[in-house]
N, CA, C and O atoms as a MOPAC input file, in Angstrom:
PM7 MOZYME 1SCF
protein

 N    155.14000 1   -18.46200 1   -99.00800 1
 C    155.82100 1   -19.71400 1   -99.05600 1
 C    155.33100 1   -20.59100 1   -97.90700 1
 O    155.50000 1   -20.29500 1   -96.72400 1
 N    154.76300 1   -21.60000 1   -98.30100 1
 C    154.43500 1   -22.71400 1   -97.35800 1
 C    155.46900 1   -24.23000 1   -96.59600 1
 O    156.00400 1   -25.09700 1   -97.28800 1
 N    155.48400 1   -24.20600 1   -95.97700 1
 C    156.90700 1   -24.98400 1   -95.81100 1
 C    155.35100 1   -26.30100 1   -95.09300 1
 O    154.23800 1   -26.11800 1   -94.59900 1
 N    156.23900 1   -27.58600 1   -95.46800 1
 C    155.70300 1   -29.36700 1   -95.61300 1
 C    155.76200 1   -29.08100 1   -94.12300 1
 O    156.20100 1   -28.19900 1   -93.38500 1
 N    154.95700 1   -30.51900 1   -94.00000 1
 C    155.43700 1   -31.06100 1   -92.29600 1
 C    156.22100 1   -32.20500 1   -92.86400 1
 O    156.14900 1   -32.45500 1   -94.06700 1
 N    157.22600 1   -33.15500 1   -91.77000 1
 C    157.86700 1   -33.84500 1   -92.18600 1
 C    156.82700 1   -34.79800 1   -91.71600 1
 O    155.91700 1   -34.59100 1   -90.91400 1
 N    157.18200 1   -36.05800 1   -92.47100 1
 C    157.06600 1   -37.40400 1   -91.48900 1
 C    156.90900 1   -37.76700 1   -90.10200 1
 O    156.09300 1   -38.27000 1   -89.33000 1
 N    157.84700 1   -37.37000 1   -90.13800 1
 C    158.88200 1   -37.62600 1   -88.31600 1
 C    158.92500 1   -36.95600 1   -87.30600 1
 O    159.65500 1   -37.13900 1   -86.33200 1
 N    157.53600 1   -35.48800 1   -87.60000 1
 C    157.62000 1   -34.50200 1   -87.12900 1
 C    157.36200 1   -34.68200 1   -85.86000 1
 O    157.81900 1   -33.88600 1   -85.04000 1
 N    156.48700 1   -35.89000 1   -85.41800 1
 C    155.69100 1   -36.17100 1   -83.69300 1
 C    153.95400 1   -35.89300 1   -83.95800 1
 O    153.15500 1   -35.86500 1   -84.89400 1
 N    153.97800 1   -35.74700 1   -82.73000 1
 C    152.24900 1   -36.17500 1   -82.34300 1
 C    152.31000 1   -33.93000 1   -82.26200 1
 O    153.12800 1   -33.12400 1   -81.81800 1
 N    150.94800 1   -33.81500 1   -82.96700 1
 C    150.69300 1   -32.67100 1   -82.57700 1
 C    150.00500 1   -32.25900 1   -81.01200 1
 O    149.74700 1   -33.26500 1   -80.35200 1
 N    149.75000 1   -31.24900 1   -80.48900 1
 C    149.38400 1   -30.96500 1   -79.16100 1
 C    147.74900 1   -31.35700 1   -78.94000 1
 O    147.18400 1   -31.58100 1   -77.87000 1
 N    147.21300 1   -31.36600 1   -80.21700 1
 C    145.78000 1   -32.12200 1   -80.17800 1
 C    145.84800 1   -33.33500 1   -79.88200 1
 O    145.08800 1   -33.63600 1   -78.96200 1
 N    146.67300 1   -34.46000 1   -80.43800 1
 C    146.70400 1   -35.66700 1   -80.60500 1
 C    146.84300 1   -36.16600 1   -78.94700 1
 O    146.13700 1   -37.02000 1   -78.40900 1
 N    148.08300 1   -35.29700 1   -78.23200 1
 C    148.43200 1   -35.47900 1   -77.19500 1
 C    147.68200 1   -35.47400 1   -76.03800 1
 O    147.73700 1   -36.33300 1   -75.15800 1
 N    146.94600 1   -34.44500 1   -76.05200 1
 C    145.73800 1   -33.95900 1   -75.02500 1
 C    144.54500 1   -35.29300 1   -75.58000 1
 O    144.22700 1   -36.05600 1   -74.66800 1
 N    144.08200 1   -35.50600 1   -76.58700 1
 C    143.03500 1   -36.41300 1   -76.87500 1
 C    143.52500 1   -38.23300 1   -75.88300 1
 O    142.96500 1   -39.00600 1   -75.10600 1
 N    144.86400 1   -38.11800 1   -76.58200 1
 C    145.70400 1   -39.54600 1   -75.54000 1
 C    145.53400 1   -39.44600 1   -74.09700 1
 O    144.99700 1   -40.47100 1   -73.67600 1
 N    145.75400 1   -38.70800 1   -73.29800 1
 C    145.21400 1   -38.00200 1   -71.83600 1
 C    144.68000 1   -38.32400 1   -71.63300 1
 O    144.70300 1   -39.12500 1   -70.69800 1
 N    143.70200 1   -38.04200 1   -72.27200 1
 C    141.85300 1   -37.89700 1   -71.74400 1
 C    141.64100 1   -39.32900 1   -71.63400 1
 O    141.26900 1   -39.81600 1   -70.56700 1
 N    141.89100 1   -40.16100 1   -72.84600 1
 C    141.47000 1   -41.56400 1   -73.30600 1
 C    142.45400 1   -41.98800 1   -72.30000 1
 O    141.72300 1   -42.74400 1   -71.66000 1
 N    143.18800 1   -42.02200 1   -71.91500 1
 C    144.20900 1   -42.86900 1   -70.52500 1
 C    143.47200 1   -42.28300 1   -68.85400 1
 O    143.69000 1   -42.70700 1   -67.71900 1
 N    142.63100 1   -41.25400 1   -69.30300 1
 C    142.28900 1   -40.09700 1   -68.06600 1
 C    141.35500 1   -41.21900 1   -67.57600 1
 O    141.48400 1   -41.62300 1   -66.42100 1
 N    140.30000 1   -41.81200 1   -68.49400 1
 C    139.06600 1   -41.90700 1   -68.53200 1
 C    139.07400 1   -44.09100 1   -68.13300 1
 O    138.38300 1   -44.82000 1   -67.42100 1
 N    140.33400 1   -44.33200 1   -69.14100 1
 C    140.63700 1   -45.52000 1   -68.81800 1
 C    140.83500 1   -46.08900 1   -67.27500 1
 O    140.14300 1   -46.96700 1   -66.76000 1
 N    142.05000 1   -45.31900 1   -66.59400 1
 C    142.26500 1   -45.11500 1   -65.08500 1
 C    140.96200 1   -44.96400 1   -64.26700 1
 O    140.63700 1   -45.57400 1   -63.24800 1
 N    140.40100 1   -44.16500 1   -64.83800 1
 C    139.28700 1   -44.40900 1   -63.55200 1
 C    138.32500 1   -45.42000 1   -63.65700 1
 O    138.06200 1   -45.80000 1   -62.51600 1
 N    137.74700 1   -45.96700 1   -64.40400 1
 C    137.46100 1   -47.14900 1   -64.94000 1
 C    138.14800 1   -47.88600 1   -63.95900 1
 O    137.78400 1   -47.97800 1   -62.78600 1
 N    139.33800 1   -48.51200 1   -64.54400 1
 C    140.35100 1   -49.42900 1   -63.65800 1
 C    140.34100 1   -49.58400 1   -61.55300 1
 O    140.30100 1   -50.49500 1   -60.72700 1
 N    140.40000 1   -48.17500 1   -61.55100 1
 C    140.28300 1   -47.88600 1   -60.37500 1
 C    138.81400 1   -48.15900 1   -59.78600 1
 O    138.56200 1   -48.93700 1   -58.86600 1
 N    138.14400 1   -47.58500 1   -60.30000 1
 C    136.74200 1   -48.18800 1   -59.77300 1
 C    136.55800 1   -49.81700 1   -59.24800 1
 O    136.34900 1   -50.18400 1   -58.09200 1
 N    136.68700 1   -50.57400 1   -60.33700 1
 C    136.72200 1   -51.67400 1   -60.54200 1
 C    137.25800 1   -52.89400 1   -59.59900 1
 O    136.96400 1   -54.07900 1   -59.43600 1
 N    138.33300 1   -51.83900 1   -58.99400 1
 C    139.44600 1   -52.36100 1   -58.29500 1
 C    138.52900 1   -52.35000 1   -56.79400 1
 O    138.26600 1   -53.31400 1   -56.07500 1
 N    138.18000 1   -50.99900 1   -56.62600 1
 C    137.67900 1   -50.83800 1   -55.67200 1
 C    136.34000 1   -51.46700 1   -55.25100 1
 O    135.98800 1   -51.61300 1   -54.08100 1
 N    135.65800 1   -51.80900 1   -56.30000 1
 C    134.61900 1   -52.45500 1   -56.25900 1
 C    134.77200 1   -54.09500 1   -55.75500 1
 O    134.09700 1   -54.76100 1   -54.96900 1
 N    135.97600 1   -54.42200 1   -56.58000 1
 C    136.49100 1   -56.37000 1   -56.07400 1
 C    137.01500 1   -55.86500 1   -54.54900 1
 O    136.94200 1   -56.90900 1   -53.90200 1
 N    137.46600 1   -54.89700 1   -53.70600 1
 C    138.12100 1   -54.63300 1   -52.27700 1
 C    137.25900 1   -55.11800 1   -51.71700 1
 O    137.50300 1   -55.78200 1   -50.71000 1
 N    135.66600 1   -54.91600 1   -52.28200 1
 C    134.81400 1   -53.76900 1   -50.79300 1
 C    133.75400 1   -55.46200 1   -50.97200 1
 O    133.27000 1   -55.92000 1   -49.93800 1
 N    133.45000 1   -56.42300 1   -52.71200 1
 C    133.57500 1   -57.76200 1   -52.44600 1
 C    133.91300 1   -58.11600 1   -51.59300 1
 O    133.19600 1   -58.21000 1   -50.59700 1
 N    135.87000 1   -58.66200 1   -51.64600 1
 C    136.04800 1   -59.40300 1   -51.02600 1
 C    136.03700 1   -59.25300 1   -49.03200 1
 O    136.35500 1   -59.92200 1   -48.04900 1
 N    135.59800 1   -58.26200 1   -49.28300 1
 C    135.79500 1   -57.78200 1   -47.71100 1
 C    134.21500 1   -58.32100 1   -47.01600 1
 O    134.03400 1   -58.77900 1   -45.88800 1
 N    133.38500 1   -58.13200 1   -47.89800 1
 C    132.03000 1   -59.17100 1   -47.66200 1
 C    132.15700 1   -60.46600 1   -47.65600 1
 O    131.55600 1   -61.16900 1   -46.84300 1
 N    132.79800 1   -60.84300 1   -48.38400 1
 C    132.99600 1   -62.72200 1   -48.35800 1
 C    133.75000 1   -63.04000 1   -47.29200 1
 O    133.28700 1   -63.95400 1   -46.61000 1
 N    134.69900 1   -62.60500 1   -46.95700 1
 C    135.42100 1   -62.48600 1   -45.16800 1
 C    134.41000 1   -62.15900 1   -44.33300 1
 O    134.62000 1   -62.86500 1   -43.34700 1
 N    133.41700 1   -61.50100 1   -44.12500 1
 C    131.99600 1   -61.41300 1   -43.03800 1
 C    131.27800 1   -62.39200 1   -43.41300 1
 O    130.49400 1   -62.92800 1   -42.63000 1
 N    131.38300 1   -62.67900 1   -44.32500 1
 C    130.18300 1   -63.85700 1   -44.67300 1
 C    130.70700 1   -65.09900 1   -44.01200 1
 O    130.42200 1   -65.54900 1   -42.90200 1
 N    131.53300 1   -65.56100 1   -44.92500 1
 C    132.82300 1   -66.82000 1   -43.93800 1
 C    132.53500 1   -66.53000 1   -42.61300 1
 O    131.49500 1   -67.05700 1   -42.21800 1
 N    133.23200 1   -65.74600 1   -41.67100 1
 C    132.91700 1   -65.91400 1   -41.05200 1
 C    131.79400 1   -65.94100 1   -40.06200 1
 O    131.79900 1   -66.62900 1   -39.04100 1
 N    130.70500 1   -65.03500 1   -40.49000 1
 C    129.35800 1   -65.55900 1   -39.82400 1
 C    128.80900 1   -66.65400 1   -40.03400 1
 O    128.04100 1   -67.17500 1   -39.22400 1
 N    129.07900 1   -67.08300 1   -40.98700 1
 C    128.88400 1   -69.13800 1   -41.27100 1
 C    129.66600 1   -69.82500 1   -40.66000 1
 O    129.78000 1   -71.04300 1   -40.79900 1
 N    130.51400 1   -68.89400 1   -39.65600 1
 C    131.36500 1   -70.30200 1   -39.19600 1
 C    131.02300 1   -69.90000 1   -37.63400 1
 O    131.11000 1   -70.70000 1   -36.70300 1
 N    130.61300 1   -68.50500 1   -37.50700 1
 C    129.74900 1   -68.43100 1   -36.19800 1
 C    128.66200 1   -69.09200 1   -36.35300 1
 O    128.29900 1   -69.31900 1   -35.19900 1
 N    127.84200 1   -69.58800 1   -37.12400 1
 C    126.30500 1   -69.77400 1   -37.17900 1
 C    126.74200 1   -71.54600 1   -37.05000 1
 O    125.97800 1   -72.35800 1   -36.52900 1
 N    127.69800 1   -71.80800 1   -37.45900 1
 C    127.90900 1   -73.33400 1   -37.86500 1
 C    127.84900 1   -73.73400 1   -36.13600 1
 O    127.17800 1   -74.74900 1   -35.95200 1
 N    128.48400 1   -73.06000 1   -34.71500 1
 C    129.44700 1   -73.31200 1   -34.19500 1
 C    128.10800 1   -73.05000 1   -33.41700 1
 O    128.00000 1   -74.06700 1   -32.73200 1
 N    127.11700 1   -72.31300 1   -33.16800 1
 C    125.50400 1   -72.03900 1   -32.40900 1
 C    124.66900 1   -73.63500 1   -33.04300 1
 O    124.09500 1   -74.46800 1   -32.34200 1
 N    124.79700 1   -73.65700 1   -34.09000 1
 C    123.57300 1   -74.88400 1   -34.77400 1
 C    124.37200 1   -75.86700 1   -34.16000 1
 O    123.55800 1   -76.56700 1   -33.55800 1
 N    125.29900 1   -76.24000 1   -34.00200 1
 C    126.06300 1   -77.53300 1   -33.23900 1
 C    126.04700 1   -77.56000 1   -31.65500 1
 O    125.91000 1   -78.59000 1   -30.99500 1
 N    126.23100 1   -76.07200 1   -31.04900 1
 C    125.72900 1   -75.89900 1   -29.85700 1
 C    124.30300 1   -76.57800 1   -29.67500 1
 O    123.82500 1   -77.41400 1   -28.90900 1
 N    123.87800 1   -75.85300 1   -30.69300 1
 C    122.28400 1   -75.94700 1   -30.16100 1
 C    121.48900 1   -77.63800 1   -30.22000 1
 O    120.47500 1   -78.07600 1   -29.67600 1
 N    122.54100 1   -78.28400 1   -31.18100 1
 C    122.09100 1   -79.90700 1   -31.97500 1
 C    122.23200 1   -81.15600 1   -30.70500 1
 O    121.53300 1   -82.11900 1   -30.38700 1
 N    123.74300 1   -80.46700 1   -30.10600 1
 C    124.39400 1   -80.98100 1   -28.72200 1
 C    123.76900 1   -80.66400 1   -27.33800 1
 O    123.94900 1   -81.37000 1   -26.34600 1
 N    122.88600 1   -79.33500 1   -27.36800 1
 C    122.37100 1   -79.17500 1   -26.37400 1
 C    122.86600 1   -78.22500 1   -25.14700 1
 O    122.40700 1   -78.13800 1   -24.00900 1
 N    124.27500 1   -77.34000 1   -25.93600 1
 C    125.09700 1   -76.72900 1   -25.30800 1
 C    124.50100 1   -75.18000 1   -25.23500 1
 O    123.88100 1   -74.91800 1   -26.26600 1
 N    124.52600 1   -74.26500 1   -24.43700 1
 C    124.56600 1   -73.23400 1   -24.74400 1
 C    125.35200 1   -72.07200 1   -25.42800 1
 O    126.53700 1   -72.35800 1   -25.25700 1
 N    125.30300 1   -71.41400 1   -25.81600 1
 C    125.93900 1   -70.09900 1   -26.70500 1
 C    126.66100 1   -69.73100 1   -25.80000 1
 O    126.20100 1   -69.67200 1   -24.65900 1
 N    128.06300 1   -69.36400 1   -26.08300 1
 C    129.13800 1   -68.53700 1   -24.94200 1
 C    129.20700 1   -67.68500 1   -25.84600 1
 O    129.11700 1   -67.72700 1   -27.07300 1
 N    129.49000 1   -66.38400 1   -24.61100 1
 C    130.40900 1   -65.05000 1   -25.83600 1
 C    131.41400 1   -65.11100 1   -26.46700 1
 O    131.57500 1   -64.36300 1   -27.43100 1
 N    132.38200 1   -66.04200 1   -26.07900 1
 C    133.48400 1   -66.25200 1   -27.29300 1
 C    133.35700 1   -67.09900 1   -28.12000 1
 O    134.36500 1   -67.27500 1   -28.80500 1
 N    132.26600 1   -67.88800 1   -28.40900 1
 C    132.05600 1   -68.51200 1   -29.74100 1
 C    131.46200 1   -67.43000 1   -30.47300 1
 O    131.26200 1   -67.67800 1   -31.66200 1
 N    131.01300 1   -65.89500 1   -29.92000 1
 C    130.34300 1   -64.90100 1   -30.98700 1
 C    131.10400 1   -64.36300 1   -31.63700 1
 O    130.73900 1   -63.38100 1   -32.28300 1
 N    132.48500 1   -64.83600 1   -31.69900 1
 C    133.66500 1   -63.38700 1   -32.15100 1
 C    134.27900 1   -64.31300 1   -33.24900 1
 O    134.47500 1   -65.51300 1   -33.05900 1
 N    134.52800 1   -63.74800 1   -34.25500 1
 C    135.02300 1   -64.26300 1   -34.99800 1
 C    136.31900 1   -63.70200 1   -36.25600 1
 O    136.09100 1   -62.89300 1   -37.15600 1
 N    137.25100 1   -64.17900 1   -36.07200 1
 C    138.04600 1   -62.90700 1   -37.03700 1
 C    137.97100 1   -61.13400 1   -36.38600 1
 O    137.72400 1   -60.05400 1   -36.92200 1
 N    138.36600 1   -61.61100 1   -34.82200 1
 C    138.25200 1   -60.03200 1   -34.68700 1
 C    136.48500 1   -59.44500 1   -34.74400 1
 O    136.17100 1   -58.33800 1   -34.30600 1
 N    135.74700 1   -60.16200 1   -35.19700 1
 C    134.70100 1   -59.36800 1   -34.98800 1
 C    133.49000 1   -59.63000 1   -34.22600 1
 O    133.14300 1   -60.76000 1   -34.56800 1
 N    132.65200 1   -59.16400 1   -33.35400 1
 C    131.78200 1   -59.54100 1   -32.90400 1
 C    130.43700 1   -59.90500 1   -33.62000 1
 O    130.14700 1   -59.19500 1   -34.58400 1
 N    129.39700 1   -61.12500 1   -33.21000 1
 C    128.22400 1   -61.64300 1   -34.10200 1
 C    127.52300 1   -61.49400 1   -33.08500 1
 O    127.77700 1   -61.66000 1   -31.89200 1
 N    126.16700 1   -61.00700 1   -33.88600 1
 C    124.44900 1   -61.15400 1   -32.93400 1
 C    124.37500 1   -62.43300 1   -33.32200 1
 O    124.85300 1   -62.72300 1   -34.41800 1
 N    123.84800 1   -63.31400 1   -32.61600 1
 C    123.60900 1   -64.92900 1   -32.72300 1
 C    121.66000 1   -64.95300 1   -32.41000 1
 O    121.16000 1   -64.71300 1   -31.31100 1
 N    121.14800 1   -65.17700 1   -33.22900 1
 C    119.61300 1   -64.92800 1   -32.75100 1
 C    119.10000 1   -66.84700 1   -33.29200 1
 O    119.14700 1   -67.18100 1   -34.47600 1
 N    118.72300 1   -67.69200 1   -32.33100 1
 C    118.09900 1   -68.74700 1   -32.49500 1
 C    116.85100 1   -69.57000 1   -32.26000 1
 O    116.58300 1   -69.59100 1   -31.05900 1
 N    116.33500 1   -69.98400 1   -32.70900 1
 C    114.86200 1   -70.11600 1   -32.52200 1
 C    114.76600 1   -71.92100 1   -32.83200 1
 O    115.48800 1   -72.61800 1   -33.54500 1
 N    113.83300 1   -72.21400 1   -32.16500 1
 C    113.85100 1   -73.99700 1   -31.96300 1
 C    112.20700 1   -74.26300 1   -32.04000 1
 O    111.54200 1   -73.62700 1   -31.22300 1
 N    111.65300 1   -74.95200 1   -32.75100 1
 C    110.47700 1   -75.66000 1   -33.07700 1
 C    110.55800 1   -76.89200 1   -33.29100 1
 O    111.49900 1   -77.47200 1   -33.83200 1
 N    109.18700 1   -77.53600 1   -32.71300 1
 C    108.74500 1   -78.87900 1   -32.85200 1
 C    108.37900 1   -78.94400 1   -34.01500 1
 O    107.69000 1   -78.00700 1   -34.41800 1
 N    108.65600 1   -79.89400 1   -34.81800 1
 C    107.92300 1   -80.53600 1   -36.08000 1
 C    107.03100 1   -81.94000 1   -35.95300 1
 O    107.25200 1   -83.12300 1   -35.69300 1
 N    105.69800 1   -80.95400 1   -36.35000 1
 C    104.77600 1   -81.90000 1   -36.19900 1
 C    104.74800 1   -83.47200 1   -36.65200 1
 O    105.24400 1   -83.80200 1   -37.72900 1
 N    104.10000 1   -84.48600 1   -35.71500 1
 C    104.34600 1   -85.93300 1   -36.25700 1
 C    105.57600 1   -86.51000 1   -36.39400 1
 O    105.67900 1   -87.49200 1   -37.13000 1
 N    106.87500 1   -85.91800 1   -35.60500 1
 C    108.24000 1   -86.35600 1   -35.83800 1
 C    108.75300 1   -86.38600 1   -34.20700 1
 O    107.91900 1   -85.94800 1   -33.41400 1
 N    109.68800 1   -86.72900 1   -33.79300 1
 C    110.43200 1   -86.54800 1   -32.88200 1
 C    111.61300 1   -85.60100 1   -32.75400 1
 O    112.45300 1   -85.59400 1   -31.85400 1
 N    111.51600 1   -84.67900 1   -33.97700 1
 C    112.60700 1   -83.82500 1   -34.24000 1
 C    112.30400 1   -82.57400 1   -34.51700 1
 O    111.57600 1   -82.34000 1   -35.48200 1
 N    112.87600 1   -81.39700 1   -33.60800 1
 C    113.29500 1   -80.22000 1   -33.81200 1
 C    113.65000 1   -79.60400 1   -34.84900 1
 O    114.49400 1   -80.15700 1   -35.55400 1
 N    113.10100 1   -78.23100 1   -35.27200 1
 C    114.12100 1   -77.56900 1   -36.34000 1
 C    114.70300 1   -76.27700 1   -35.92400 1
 O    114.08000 1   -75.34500 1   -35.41500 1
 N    116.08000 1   -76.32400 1   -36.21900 1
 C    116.48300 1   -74.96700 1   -35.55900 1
 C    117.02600 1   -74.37700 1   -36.07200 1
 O    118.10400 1   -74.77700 1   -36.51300 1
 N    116.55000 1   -73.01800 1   -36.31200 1
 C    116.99400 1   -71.91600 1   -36.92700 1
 C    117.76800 1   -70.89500 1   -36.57100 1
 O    117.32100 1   -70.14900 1   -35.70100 1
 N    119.19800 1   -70.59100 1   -37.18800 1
 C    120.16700 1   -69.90800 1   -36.42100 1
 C    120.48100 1   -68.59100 1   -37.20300 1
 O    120.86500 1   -68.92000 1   -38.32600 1
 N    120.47400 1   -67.53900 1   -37.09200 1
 C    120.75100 1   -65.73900 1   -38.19300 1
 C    121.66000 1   -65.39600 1   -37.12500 1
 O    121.63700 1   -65.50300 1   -35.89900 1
 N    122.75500 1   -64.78800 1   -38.29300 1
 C    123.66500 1   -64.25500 1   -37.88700 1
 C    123.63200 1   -63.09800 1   -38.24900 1
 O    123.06500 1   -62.94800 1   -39.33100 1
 N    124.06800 1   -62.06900 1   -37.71400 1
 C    124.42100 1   -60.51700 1   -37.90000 1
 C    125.11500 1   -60.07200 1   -37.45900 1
 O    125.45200 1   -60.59900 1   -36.39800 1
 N    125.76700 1   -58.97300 1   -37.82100 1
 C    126.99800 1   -58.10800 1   -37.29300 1
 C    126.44700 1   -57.08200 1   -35.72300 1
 O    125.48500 1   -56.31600 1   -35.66400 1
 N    126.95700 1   -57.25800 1   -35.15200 1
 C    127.05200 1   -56.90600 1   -33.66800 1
 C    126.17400 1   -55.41600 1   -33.66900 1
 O    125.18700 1   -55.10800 1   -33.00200 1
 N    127.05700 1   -54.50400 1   -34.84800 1
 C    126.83500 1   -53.30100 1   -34.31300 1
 C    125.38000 1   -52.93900 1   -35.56000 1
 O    124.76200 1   -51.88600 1   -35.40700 1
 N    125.13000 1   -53.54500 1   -36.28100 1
 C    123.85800 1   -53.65600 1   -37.08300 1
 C    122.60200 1   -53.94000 1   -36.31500 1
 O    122.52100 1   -53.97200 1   -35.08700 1
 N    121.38000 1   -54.19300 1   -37.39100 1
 C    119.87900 1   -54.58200 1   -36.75100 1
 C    120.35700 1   -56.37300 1   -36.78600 1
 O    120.75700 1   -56.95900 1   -37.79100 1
 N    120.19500 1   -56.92500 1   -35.53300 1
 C    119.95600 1   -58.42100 1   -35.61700 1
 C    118.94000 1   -58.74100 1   -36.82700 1
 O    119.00400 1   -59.78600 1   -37.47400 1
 N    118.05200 1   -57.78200 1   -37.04300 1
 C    116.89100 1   -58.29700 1   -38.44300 1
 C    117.66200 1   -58.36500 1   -39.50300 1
 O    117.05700 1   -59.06100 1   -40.31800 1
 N    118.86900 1   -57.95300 1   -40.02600 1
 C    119.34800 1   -57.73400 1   -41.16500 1
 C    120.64000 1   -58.88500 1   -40.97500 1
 O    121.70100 1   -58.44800 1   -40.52800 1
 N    120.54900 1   -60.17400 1   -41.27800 1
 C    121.52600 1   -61.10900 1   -41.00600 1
 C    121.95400 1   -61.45600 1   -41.93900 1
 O    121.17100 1   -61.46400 1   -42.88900 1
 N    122.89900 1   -61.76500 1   -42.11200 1
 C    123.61500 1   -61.97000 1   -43.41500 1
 C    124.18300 1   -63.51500 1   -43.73700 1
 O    124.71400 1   -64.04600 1   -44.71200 1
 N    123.87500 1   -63.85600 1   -42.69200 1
 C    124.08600 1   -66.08600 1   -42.86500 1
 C    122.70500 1   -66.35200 1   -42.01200 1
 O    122.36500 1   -65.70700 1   -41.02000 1
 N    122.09600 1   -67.26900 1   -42.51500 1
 C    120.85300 1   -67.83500 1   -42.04200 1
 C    121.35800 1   -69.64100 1   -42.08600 1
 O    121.71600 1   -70.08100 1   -43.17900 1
 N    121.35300 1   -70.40100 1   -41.10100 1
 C    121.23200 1   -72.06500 1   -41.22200 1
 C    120.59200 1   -72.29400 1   -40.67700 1
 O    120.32100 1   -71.62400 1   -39.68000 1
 N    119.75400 1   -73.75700 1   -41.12600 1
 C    118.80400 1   -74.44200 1   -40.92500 1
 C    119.57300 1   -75.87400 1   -40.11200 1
 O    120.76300 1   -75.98900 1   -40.40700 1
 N    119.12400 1   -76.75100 1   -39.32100 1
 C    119.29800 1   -78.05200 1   -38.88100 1
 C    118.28400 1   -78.35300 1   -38.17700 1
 O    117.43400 1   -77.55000 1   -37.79100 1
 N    118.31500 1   -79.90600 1   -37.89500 1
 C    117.05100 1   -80.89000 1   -37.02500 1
 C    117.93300 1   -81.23800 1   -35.74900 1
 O    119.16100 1   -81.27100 1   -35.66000 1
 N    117.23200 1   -81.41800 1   -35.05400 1
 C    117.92000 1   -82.15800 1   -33.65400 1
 C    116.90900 1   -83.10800 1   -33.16800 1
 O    115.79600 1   -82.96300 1   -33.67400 1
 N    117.04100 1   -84.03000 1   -32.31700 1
 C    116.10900 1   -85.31200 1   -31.48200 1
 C    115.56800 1   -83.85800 1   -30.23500 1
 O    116.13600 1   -82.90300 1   -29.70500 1
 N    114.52600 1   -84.29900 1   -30.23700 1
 C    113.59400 1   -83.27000 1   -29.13600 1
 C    113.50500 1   -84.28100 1   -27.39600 1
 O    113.03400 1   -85.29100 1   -26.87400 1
 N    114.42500 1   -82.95700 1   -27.11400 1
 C    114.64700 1   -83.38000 1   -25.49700 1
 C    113.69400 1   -84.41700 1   -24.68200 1
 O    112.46900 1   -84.45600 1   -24.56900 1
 N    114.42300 1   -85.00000 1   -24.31200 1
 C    113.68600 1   -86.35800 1   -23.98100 1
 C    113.03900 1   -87.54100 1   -25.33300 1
 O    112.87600 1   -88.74600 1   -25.14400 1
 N    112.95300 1   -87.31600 1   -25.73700 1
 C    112.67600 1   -88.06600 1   -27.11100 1
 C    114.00300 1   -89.32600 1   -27.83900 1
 O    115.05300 1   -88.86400 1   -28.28600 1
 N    113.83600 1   -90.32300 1   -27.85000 1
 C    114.88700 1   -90.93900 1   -29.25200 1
 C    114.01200 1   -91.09100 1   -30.40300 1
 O    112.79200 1   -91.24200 1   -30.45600 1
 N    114.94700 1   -91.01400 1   -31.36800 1
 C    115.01700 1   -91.44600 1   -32.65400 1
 C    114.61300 1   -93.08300 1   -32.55000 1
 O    115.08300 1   -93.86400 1   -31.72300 1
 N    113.79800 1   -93.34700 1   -33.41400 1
 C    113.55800 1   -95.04600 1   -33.96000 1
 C    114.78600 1   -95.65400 1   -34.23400 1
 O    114.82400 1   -96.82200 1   -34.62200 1

């Protein structure tokens, strides 16, 4: 004698374990993902702010001021400030190049680079 299943009987123990897996597999997915936008936005906060160290050297440098150590810190963190100044030929104006990098990194590996002109010491503009 064979006895029916009902309708209403539920999810068998296959069905259940297969749902698991597919929620198992979903979650980590999710989680990844998540972790991946953290470790983003945690770069765009170093970035910001080494552009706003690099902004704050190229204006030093436009004005004629020197670099202090507390314009290197920014958000808690310390910046390598590396700047370099050239004549441009046939002009009266400077170009100066400012890389920023994280303190405890290679200064070669900078992660904001700006460009600006300045009037070359002793020199005016027309």
């Amino acid at each position: 004698m064979t006895t029916r299943r009902h309708a209403e009987a539920g999810f068998t123990l296959i069905e259940t374990l297969v749902a698991m897996a597919i929620l198992a597999v979903a979650g980590t997915f999710l989680l990844t993902a998540a972790e991946r936008h953290a470790a983003r936005t945690g770069d765009l906060s170093d970035r910001i702010a080494a552009r706003w160290v690099g902004s704050n050297a190229l204006s030093a440098q436009i004005v004629g001021l020197g670099m202090t150590p507390e314009w290197q810190t920014m958000l808690g963190q310390s910046w390598q400030v590396t700047t370099s100044r050239q004549s441009l030929a046939g002009s009266a104006l400077d170009e100066i190049n400012v890389r920023i990098a994280p303190s405890q990194g290679d200064a070669s590996a900078s992660i904001v680079q700006l460009r600006g002109f300045a009037s070359q010491a002793g020199r005016t503009l027309p």
